[in-house]
C-alpha positions in Angstrom: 0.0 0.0 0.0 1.9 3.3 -1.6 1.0 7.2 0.1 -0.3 7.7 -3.3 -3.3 5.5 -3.0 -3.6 6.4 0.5 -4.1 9.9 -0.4 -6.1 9.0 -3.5 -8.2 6.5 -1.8 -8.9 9.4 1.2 -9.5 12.1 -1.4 -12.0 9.8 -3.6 -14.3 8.8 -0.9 -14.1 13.1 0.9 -15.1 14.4 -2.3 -17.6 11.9 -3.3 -19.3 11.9 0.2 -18.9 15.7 0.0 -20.9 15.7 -3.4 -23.2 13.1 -2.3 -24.0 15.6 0.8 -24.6 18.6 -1.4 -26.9 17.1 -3.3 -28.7 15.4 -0.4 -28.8 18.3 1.0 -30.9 19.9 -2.5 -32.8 16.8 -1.7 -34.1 17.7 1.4 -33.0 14.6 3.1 -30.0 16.8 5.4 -29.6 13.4 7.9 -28.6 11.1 5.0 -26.3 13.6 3.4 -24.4 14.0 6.8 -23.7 10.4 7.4 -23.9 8.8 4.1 -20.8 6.2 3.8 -19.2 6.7 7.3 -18.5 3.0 6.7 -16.0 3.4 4.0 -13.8 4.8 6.6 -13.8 1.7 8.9 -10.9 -0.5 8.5 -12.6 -3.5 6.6 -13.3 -1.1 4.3 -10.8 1.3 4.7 -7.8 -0.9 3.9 -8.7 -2.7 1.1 -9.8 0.7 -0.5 -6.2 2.1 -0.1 -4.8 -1.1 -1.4 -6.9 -1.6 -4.8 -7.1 1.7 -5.5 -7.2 3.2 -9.0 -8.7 6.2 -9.1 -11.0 5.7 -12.5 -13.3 3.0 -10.5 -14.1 1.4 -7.5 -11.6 -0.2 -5.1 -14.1 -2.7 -5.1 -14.1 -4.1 -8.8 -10.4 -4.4 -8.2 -10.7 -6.8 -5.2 -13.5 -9.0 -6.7 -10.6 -9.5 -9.8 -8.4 -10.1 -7.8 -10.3 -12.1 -5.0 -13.3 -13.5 -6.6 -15.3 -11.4 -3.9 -15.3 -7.9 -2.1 -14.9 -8.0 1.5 -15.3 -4.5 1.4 -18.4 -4.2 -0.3 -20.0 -7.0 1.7 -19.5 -5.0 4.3 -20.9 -1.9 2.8 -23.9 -2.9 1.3 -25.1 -4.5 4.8 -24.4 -1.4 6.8 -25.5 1.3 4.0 -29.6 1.5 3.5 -29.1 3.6 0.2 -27.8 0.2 -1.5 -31.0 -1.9 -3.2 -28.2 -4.9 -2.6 -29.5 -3.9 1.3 -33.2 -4.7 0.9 -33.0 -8.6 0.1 -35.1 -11.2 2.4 -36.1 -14.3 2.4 -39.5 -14.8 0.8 -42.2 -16.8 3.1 -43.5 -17.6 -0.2 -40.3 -18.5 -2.7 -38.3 -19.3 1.0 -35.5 -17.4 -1.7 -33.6 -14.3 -1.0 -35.6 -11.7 -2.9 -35.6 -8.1 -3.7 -37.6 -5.6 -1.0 -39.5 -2.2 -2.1 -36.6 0.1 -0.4 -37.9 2.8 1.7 -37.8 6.4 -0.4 -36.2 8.3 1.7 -33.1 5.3 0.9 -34.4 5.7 -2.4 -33.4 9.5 -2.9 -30.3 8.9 -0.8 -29.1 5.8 -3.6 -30.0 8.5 -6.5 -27.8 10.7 -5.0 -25.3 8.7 -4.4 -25.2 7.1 -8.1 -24.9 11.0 -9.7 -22.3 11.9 -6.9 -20.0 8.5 -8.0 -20.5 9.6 -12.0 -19.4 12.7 -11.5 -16.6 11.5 -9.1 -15.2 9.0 -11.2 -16.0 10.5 -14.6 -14.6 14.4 -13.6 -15.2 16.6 -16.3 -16.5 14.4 -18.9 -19.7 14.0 -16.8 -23.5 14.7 -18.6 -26.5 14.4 -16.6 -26.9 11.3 -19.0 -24.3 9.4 -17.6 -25.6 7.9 -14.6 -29.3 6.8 -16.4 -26.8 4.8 -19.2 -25.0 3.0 -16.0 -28.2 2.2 -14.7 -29.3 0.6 -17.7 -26.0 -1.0 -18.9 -26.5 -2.8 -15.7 -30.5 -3.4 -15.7 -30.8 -7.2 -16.9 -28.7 -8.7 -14.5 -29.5 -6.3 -11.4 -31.5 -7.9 -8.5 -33.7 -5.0 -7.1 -37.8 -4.9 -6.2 -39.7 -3.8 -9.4 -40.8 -0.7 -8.0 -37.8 0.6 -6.9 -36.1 0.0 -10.2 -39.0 1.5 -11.6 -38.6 5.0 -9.0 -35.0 5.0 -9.8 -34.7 4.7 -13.3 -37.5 7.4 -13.4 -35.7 9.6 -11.7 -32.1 9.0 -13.4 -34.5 9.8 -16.7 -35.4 13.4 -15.6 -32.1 14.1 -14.3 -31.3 12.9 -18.4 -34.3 14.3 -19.7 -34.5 17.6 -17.7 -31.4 18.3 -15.1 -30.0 18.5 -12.1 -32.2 21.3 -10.7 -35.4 20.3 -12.1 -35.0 16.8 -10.4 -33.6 18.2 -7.1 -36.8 19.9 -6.8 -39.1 17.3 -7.6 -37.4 15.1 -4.9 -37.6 18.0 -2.2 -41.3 17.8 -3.3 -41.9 14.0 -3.0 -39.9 14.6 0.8 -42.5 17.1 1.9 -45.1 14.9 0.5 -44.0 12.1 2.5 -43.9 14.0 5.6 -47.4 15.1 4.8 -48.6 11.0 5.0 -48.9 11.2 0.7 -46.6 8.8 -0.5 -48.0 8.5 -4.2 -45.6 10.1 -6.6 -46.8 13.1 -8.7 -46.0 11.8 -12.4 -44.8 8.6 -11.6 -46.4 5.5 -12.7 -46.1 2.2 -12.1 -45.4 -0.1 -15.6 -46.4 -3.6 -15.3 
């Protein structure tokens, strides 16, 4: 383990939790922007971040290479609610591990968090497009509850279709909604 990916490692996750906290923030959701990944800076996580580092991805793809599994990210998806990896059960029905409808407040968090790592790992050559094409590069082989796939990829589309500030506002909306007992979503509906 070098000072360089010590230093790039530290620097990575600061500025991605810093962006991740600005735009909860925008969100409405000020709780989950303040302690949004504190994990990453415990020692399971910690260390094997420093050691695969790379700068261009996460530490994480690098260990499953080189391990066949992440330590690390087992770790962080079962401490971290704004991962959909997070909200699997067993089924009384299947008596399978299936996908559960994640909370929206976790929801928002997990959209923030996705536009926070493009930006953080793309730098300058991010577009609001970016993280919707990630999403959907991904989308056949993801394991995640219908409807929140459904929320999310919404909302990736009008941060595509429509921008940041358009889509921050429509969240902070959906928040104050929620506090109100309304938990329908204006616009959204449900597909199959």
């Amino acid at each position: 383990m070098s000072f360089s990916n010590l230093k790039g490692h530290f620097l990575t996750v600061t500025r991605h939790r810093r962006k991740v906290r600005q735009h909860c923030f925008k969100c409405g959701i000020y709780w989950r922007g303040l302690v949004h990944d504190l994990s990453k800076f415990s020692p399971t996580e910690f260390i094997p971040g420093v050691r695969y580092y790379q700068g261009t991805r996460s530490p994480n793809e690098r260990e499953r290479e080189v391990g066949g599994y992440s330590k690390a990210w087992m770790h962080h998806k079962g401490r971290n609610r704004h991962h959909f990896e997070y909200w699997t059960d067993y089924s009384t029905v299947t008596k399978k591990l299936e996908p559960v409808k994640m909370p929206d407040v976790f929801l928002f968090e997990m959209f923030c968090d996705r536009v926070s790592a493009s930006k953080t790992y793309m730098k300058d050559k991010y577009v609001d497009t970016a993280p919707l094409e990630y999403f959907l590069k991904a989308k056949p082989r993801r394991i995640i509850e219908h409807e929140t796939a459904e929320k999310l990829e919404f909302l990736l589309r009008m941060l595509a279709e429509k921008g940041e500030d358009v889509t921050f506002a429509y969240i902070r909306e959906q928040v104050k909604r929620s506090k109100k007992g309304q938990h329908d979503w204006m616009g959204f509906e449900l597909n199959g």
